[in-house]
VOGU-3710 file (C-alpha; in Angstrom, 3 decimals, decimal comma):
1> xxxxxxxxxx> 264,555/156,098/103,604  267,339/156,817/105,763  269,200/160,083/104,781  271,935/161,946/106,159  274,176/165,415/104,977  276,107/167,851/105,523  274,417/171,024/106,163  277,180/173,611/107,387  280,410/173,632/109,324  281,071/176,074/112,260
11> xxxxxxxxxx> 283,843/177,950/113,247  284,977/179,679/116,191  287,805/182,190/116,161  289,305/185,212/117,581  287,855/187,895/115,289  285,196/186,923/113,920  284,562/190,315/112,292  288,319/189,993/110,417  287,825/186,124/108,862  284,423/187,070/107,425
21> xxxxxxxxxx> 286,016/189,566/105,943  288,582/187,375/104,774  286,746/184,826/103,287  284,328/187,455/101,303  287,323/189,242/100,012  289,610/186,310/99,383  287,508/183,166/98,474  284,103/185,033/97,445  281,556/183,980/100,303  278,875/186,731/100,831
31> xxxxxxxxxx> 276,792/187,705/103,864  273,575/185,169/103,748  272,583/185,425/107,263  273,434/186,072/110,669  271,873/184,529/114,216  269,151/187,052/115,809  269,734/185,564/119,339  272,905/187,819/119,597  273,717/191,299/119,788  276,263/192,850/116,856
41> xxxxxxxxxx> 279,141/192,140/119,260  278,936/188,606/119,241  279,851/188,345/115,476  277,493/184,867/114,635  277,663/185,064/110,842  276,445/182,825/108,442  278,747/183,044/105,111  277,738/180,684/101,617  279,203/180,168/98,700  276,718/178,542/96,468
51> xxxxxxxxxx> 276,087/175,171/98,317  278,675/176,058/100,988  277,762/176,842/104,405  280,025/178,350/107,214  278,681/180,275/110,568  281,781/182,046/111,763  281,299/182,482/115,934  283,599/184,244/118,580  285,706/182,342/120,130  286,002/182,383/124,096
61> xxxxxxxxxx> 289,099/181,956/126,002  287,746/180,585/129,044  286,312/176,989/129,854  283,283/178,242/131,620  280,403/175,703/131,828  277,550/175,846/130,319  274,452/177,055/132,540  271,081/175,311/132,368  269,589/177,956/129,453  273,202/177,267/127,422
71> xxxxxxxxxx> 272,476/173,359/127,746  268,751/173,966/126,326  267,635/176,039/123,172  270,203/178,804/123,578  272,920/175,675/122,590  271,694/175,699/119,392  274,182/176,447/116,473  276,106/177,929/119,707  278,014/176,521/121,890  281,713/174,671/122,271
81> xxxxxxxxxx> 283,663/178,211/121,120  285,711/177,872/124,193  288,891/176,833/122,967  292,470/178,294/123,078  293,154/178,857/119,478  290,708/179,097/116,281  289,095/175,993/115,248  286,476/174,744/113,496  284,078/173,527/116,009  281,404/171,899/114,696
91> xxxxxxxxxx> 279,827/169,843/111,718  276,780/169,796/111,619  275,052/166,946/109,570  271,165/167,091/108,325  269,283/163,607/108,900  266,381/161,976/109,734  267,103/159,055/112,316  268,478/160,683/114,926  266,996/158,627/117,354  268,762/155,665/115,520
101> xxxxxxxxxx> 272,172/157,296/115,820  272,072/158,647/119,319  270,853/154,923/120,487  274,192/154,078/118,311  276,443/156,715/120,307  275,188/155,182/123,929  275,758/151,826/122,825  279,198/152,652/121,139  280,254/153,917/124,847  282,038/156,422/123,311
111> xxxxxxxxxx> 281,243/160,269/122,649  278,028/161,655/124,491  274,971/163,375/123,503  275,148/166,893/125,117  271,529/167,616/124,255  268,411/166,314/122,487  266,043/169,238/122,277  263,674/171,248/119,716  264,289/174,645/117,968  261,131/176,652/116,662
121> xxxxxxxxxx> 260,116/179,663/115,088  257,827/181,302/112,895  258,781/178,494/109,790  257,975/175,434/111,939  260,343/173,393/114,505  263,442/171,741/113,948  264,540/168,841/116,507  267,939/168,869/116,969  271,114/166,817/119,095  274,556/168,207/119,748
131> xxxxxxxxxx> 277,064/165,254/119,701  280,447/165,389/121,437  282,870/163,441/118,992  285,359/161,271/121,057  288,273/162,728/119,266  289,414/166,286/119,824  286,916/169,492/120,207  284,647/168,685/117,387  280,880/168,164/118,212  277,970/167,058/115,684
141> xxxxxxxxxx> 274,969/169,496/115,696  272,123/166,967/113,796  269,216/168,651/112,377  265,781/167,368/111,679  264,214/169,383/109,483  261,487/167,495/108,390  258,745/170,077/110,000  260,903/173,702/108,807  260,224/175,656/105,921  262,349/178,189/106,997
151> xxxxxxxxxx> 265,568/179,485/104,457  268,518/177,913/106,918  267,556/177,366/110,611  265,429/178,748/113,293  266,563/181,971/115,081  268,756/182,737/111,614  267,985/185,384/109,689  268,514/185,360/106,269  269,717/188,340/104,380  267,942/189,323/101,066
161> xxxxxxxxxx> 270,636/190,597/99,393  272,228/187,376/97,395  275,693/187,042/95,715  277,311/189,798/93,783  280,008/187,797/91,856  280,206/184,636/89,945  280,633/181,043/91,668  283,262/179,000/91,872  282,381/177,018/94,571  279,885/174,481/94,916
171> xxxxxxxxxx> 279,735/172,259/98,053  282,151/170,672/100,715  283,846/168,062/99,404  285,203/166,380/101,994  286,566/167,140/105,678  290,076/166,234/106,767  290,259/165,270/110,582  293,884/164,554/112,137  294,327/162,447/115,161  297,204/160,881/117,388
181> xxxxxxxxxx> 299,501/158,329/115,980  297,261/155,449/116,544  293,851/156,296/116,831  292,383/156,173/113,004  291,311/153,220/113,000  289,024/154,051/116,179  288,062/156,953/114,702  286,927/155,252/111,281  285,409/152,835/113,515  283,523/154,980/115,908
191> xxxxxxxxxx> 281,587/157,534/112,739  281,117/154,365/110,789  279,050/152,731/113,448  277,732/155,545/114,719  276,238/157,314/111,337  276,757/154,202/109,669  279,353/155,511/107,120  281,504/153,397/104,867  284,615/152,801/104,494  285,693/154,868/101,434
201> xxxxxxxxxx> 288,876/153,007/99,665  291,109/156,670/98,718  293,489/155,034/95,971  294,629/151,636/94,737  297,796/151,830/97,464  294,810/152,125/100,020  294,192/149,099/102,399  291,372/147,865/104,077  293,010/147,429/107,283  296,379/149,437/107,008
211> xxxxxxxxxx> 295,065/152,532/105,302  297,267/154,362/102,781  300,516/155,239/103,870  303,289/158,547/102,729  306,738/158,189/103,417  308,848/160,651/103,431  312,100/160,134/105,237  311,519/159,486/108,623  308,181/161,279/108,421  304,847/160,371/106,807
221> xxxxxxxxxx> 301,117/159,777/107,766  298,237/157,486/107,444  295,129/158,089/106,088  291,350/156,260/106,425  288,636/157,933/104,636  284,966/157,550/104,770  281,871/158,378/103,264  278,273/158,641/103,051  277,375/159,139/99,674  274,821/156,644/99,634
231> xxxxxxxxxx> 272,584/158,269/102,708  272,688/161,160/100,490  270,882/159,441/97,916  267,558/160,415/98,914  264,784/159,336/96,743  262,982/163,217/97,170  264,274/166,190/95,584  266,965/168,637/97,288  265,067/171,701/98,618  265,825/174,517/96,382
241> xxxxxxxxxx> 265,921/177,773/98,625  268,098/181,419/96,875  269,181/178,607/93,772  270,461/176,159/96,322  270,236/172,461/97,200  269,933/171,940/100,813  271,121/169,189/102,495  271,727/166,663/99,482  276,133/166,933/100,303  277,111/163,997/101,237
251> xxxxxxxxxx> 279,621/163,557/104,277  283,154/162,625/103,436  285,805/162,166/105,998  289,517/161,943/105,628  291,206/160,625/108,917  295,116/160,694/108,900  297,616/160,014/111,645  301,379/160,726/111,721  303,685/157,835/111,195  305,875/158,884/113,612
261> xxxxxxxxxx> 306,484/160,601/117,115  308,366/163,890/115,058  307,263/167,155/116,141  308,097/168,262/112,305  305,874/166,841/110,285  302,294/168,324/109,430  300,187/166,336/111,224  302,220/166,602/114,494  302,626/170,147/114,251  298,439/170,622/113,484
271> xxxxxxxxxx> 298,156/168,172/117,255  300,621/170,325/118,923  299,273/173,802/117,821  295,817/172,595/117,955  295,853/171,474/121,565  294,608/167,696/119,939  292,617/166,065/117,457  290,480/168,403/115,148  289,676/169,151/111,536  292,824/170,381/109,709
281> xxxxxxxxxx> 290,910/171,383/106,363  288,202/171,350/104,410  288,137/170,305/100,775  285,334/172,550/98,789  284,482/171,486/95,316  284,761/173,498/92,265  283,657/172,690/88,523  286,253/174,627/87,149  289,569/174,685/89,371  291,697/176,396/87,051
291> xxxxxxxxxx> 289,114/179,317/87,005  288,927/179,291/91,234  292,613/179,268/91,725  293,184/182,176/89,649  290,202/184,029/90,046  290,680/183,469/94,231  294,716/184,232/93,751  293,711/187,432/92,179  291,839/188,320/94,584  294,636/188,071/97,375
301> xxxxxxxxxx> 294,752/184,307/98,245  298,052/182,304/98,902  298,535/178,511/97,490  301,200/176,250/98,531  303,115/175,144/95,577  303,674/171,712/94,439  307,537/169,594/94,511  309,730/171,761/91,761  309,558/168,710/89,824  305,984/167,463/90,073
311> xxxxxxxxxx> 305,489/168,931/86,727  308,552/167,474/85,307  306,953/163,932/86,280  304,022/164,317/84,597  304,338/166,344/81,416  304,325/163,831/78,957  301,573/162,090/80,894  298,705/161,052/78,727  296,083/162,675/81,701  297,065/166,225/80,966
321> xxxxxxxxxx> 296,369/166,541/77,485  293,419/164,569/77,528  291,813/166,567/80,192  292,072/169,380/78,046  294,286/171,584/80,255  298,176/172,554/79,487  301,012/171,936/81,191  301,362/175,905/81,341  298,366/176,176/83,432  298,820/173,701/85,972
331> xxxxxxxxxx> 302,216/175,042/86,470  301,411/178,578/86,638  298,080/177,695/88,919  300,086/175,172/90,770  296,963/172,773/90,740  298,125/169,214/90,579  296,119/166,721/88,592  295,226/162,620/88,704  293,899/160,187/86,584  292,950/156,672/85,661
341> xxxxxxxxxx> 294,834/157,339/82,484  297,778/156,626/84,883  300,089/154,073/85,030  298,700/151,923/88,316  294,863/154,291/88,019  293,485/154,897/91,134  289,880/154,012/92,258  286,483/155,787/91,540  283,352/156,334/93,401  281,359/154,661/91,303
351> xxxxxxxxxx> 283,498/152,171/89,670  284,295/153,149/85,696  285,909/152,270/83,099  285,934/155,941/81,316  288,079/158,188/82,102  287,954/160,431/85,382  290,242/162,961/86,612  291,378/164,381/90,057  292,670/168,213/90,568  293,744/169,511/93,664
361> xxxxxxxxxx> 295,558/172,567/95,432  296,080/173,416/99,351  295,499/177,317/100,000  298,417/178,595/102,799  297,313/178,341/106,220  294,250/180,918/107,156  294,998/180,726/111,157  297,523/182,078/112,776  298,799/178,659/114,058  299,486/175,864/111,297
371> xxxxxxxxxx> 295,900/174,482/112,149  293,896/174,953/109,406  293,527/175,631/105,964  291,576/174,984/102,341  291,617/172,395/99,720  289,632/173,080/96,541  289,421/170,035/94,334  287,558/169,505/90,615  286,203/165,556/90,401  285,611/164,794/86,826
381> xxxxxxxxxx> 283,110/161,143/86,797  284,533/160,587/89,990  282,873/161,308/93,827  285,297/159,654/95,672  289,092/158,751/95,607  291,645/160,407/96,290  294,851/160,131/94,002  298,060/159,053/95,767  300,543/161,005/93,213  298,624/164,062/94,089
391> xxxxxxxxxx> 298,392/163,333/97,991  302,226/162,490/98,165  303,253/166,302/96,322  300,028/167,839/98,416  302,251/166,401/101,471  306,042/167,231/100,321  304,669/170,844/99,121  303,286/171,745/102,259  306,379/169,637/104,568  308,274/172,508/102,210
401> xxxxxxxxxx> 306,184/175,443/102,774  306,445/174,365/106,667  310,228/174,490/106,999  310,366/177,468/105,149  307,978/179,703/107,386  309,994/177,363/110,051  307,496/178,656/112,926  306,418/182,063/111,452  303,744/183,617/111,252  301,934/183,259/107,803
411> xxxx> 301,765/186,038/105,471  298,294/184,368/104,591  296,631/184,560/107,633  293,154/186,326/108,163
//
């Protein structure tokens, strides 16, 4: 059986010793590992958060090419960190027909397969293929593990000491990836053939062809999403390793392009900043979002709040009460919440007729440019969807929190 997931996401930044830091002080990661190919200096850290997986990598200002041992085994889990500003750099997904989906990526004409190659160590041998996407810096990193028994991946080693603190995290959710005015529809286009994703409808305003489209003003975006919750439905059991379930998160991707050539909106100003396409954020999952938000706020983070009067829209909404939270909380959290209860419900992944609930908040941007930052959202009998009340006040709060740093630098940052 076909299967395919998400098995971590890499970043490469500045100071790598300062945003591990940031993360285990802020949003409650811990230390689980770091790679053994590098000296202390090079700062390769692997961070987790129950079933979340980062490896936080130096970032290099020059565009040097790689050298024959780069482009072989020393590529693993290593390269593309040349870049002129912090990005996340690669996604790597866990599967078991790579063959299938690099024949895919030839025929598709599109993207390129950097290296096909195998890993080993004393745990067994992982075969592995770095992908370049077509759009922006991001590259794929796929994994075989079929023959490892190792804890995360060969040349890693894995600290013993495990968290300290409770859990309010439990796996990536979804990844947000911005593009050009113009190019979503290749983009949905290009993973879905290539890893054989589907499309992933994220509201009843959503259209199969047009996508679903926020207006506000003269600005706005459009957003595809896909998903591939069904290769994720393997038919064996997750490997368990420290309490974990490897490799069973399925891949979700949120594509969105602006509406418009203005350099003001959020999506422009993430493709100017960037340098180009690239993931903007990454939505981590939480059972308990009220409990995150102020447990992670506590601890230091910054959330962007929601329209002044989001609340006033929806506090005699049948959703809040029933959910079980009050009005109060939400407000004070800032979290902003969606639900079939509502007039015109949105869609759910799978299709019911009980109800399900959304929650969602935006953290403040982490980088120093407006290029990145973290969504946390609770999905109650629901894996997929997005709501559109909640995406349209996501969008206005941070268009808000934009014009009001109006080019500063964040207080938030790392």
């Amino acid at each position: 059986m076909t299967f395919l997931g998400l098995h971590h996401v890499r970043f490469a930044v500045g100071d790598p010793e300062k945003f591990v830091s940031f993360l285990i002080r802020r949003f409650g990661f811990y230390h689980y590992g770091h790679r053994v190919s590098d000296g202390e200096a090079n700062g390769a850290t692997v961070l987790c958060h129950n079933n979340v997986y980062f490896i936080i990598d130096r970032r290099k200002t020059t565009n040097a090419c790689l050298n024959a041992n780069e482009l072989l085994g020393y590529s693993f889990c290593k390269n593309n960190v040349s870049y002129p500003v912090d990005t996340v750099c690669d996604a790597c997904f866990q599967c078991n027909n790579m063959e299938e989906i690099l024949t895919r990526v030839k025929t598709s004409g599109k993207g390129s397969c950097l290296v096909q190659s195998k890993i080993s160590d004393a745990d067994g041998t992982v075969y592995f293929a770095i992908l370049q996407s077509p759009f922006g810096n991001v590259q794929h990193t796929l994994v075989d593990l079929s023959n490892y028994n190792g804890q995360f991946l060969p040349h890693f080693n894995v600290h013993k000491a495990g968290p300290t603190q409770q859990s309010y995290l439990n796996m990536i959710d979804h990844l947000a990836y911005m593009v050009p005015a113009g190019q979503a529809d290749e983009a949905v286009n290009w993973y879905n053939f290539v890893f054989q994703f589907e499309r992933l409808l994220i509201n009843r305003d959503d259209q199969i062809e047009e996508g679903f489209k926020v207006e506000s003003g003269v600005m706005g975006m459009k957003l595809k999403a896909i998903h591939g919750i069904n290769l994720c439905a393997s038919n064996d059991p997750p490997t368990t390793i420290d309490g974990h379930n490897r490799g069973h998160v399925p891949v979700k991707f949120v594509f969105g392009e602006p509406l418009t050539t203005s350099k003001s909106d959020q999506i422009s100003t993430f493709l100017e900043q960037h340098g180009g396409s690239g993931i903007q954020h990454i939505g981590l999952g939480t059972n308990n979002i009220l409990e995150a938000v102020n447990h992670f706020r506590d601890s230091g983070a910054f959330f962007v709040a929601p329209p002044s009067n989001y609340y006033q829209m929806i506090e005699n909404s049948r959703h809040v009460t029933e959910f079980g939270v009050s009005l109060e909380e939400l407000v004070k959290s800032g979290i902003l919440i969606e639900s079939n209860q509502a007039e015109g419900h949105e869609l759910s992944l799978p299709a019911r007729e009980e109800p399900w609930y959304i929650l969602q908040v935006f953290t403040r941007n982490l980088f120093r440019e407006q290029t990145f930052f973290l969504e946390l959202i609770q999905r109650h009998r629901t894996e997929g969807g997005f709501g559109a009340g909640n995406i349209k006040a996501l969008w206005d709060g941070v268009q808000a929190h934009l014009s009001a740093i109006d080019g500063d630098v964040e207080t938030s940052v790392y």
